[in-house]
C-alpha positions in Angstrom: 267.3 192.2 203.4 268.4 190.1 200.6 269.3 186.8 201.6 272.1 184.8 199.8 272.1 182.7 197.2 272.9 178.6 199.2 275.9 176.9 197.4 273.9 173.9 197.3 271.7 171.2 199.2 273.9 169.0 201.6 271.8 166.0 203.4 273.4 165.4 206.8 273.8 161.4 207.9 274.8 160.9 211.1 273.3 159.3 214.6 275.3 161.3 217.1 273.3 164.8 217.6 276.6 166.7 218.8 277.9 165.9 215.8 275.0 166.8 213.4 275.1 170.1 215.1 278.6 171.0 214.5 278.6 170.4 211.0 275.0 171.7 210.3 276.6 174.7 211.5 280.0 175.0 209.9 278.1 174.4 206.9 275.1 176.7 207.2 278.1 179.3 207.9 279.6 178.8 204.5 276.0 179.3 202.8 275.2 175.7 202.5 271.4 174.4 203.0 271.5 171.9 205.5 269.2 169.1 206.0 269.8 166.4 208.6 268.4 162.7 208.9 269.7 160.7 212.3 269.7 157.1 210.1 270.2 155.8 206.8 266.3 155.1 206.6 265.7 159.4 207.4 268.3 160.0 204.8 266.7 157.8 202.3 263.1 159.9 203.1 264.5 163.3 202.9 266.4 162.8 199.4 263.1 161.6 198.0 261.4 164.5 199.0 263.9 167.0 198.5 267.0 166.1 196.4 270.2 167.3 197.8 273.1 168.0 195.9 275.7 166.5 198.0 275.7 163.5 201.4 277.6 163.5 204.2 277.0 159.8 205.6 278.3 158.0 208.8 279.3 154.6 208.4 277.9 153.1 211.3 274.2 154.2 212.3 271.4 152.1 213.7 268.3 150.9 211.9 269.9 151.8 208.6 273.8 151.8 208.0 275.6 154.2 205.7 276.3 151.7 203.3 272.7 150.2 203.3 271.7 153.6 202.8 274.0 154.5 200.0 272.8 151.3 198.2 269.6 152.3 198.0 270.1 155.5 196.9 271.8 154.8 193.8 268.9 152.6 193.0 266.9 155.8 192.4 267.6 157.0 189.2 267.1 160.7 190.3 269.7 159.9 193.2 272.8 158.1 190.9 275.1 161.3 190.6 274.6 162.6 193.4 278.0 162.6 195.4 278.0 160.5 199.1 280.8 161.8 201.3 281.4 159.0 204.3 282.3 159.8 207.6 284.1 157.3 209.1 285.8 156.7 212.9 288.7 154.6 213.2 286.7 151.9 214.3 284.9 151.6 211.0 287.9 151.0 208.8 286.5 147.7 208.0 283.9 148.9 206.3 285.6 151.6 204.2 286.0 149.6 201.2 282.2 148.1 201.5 281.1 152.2 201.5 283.0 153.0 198.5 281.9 149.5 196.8 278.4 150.7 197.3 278.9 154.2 195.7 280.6 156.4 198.0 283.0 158.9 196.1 285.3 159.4 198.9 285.6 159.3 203.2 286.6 161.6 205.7 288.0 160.8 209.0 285.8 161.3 212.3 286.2 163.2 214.4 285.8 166.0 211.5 288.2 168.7 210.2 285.6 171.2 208.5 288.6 173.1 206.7 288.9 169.8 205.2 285.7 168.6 204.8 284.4 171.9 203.4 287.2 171.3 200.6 286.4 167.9 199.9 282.6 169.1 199.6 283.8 171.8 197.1 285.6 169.4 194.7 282.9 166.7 194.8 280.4 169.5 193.9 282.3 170.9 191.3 283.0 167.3 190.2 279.4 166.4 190.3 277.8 169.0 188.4 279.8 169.0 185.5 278.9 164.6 185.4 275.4 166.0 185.7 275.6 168.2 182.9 277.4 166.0 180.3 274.4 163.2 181.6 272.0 165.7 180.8 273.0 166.2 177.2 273.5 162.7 176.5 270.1 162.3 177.1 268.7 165.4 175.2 270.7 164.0 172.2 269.2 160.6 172.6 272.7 159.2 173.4 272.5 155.3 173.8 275.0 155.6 176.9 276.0 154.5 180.2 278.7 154.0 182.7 279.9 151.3 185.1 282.3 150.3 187.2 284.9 147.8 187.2 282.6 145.4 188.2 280.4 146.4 185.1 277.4 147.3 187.2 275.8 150.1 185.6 276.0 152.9 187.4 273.9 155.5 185.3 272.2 155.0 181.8 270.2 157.6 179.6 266.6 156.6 178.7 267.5 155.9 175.0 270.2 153.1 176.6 268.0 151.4 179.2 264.6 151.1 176.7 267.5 149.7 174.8 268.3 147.3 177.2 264.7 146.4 178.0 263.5 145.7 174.8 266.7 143.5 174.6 265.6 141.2 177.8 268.4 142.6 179.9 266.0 143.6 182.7 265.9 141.0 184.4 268.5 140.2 187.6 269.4 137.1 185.7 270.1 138.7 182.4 271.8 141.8 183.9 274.2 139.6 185.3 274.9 137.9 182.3 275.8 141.2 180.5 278.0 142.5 183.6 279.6 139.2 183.1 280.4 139.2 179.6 281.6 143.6 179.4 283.8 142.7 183.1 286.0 139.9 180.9 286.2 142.7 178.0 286.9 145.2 179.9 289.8 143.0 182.0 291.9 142.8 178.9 291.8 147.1 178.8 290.2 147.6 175.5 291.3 150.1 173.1 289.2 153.5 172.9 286.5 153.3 170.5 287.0 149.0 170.9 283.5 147.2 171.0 282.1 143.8 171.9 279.2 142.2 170.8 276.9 140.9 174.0 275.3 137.5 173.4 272.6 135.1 174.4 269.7 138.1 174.5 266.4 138.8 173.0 269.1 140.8 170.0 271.9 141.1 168.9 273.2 144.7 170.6 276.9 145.7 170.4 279.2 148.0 173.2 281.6 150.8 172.5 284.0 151.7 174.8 284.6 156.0 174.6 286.6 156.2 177.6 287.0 156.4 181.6 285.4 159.8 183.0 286.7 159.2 186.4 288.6 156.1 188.6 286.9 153.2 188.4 284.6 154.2 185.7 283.8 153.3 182.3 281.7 155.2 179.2 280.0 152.6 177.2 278.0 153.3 174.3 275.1 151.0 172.7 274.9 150.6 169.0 271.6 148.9 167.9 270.5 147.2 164.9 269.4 150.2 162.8 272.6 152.1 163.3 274.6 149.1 162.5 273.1 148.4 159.1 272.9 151.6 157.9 276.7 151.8 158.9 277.4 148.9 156.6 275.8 150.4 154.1 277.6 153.9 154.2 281.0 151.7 154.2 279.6 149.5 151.2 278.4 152.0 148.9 281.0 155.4 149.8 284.0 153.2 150.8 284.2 155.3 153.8 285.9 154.1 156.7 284.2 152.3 160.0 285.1 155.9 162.2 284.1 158.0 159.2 280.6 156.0 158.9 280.0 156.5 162.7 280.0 160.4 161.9 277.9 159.8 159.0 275.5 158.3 160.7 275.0 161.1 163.0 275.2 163.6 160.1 272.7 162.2 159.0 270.7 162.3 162.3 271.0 166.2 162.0 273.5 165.7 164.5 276.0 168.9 165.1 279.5 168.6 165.1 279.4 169.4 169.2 276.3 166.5 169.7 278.3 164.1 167.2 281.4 164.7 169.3 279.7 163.9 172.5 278.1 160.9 171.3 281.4 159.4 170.1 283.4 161.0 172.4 286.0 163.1 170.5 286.1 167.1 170.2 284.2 168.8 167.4 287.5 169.6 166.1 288.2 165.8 164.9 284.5 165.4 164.3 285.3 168.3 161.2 288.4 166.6 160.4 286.6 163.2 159.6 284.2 165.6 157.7 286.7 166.3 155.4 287.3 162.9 153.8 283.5 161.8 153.8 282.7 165.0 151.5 285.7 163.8 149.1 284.2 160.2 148.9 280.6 161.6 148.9 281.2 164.0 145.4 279.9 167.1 148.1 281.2 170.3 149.6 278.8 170.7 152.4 277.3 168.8 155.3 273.7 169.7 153.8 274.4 167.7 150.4 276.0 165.2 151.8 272.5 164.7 154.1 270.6 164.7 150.8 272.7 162.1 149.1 272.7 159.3 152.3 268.9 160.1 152.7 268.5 159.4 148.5 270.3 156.2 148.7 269.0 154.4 152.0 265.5 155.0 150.5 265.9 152.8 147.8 267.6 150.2 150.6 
């Protein structure tokens, strides 16, 4: 007998046994796998050892709460995008707004409708991977990215981004602070796409690029760091090209493609050629290749 192929891991949060039962079943009914914790301290455990793809948490448990829980989840690096459904009774309404505040991507009333709750678990995984996969090439690209939220706590950041960051001083409580305080007051007077801010009082100078809001509440930032910036100057002093158009030579450059160079800035390969077009005028070239060969000639006499 073959046995199906699961539609993913869902981790189970929820004191009341009765409860765990019924969805465990609806769930392992749709082809789900299924694991259960009875506090936010199990469910904590079992993602360590086993990551799921998807939570279902209950607000209110004992020795752990839901939104303790969901705290320190997203403190794992491995844990960030992965979606936390709560479950929440009418009782618990006060606490709604601390569960989301903590990382929760949406609630469901208690007691539980599973036609709904089996839709809600369908968009959230849908939504989820695709985040997962656009984090995943940012990283392979060596993207100097990362999102927050309004607040502007970080809520993910590729490896390139947070060594960035380190070597910077901004890992320390005090200094992370500091940042989050200075990106919130930018971000509070909506910044234009592609509008950047230089952060001050750290170990170096490091400037932010806002690309855009993947999803409510959101915000993709991009790190530009002292090498890029000079060697952008310098593209824009000796070609006359233009601020955007140095950006894209910078990644050219980089042997970046036009699909990596689009992700990076956050703009379809389509416009990525289209700036393309003018560098190659101001560069004397016809091809990305010779254009390479001509920034690489001049920067090593620089």
């Amino acid at each position: 007998m073959i046995e199906k192929e699961t539609k993913g891991i869902v981790l189970v949060a929820d004191d009341s046994a009765e409860a765990l039962g019924m969805i465990n079943e609806a769930l392992i009914n749709e082809g789900y796998t299924v694991l259960v914790a009875m506090n936010g301290e199990q469910a904590i455990s079992i993602a360590n050892r086993m990551v799921p793809d998807i939570i279902l948490m209950d607000i209110i448990m004992p020795i752990m709460d839901g939104v303790e829980a969901c705290k320190e989840l997203k403190k794992n690096s491995d844990l960030t995008d992965i979606p936390v459904i709560f479950m929440t009774g009418l009782s618990d309404k006060d606490y709604l707004f601390q569960s989301l505040d903590a990382g929760g991507v949406d609630y469901i009333n208690k007691p539980v409708q599973f036609d709904e709750l089996l839709a809600r678990i369908k968009v959230h995984l849908r939504n989820s991977k695709s985040t997962r996969s656009a984090h995943k090439a940012l990283n392979q690209i060596g993207q100097l990215a990362f999102t927050c939220d309004a607040n502007a706590k970080i809520i993910w950041a590729t490896n390139t981004a947070q060594k960035l960051l380190e070597s910077a001083g901004i890992n320390t409580e005090e200094n992370s602070e500091l940042m989050s305080e200075q990106i919130r007051f930018w971000l509070s007077s909506n910044p234009e796409k592609h509008g950047s801010l230089w952060l001050k009082d750290f170990d170096k100078p490091i400037q932010v690029c806002f690309l855009g809001r993947p999803a409510p509440g959101e915000y993709l930032l991009r790190l530009t760091n002292d090498d890029e910036i000079s060697t952008r100057e310098l593209f824009c002093e000796r070609f006359s090209v233009t601020e955007r158009e140095s950006e894209v030579l910078f990644w050219l450059v980089r042997g970046k493609t036009n699909r990596e160079i689009g992700q990076i800035l956050s703009m379809s390969p389509r416009t990525v050629n289209k700036h393309l077009e003018p560098i190659f005028r101001k560069l004397g070239v016809e091809n990305r290749t010779s254009a390479t060969a001509v920034c690489l000639r001049f920067l090593s006499h620089h």
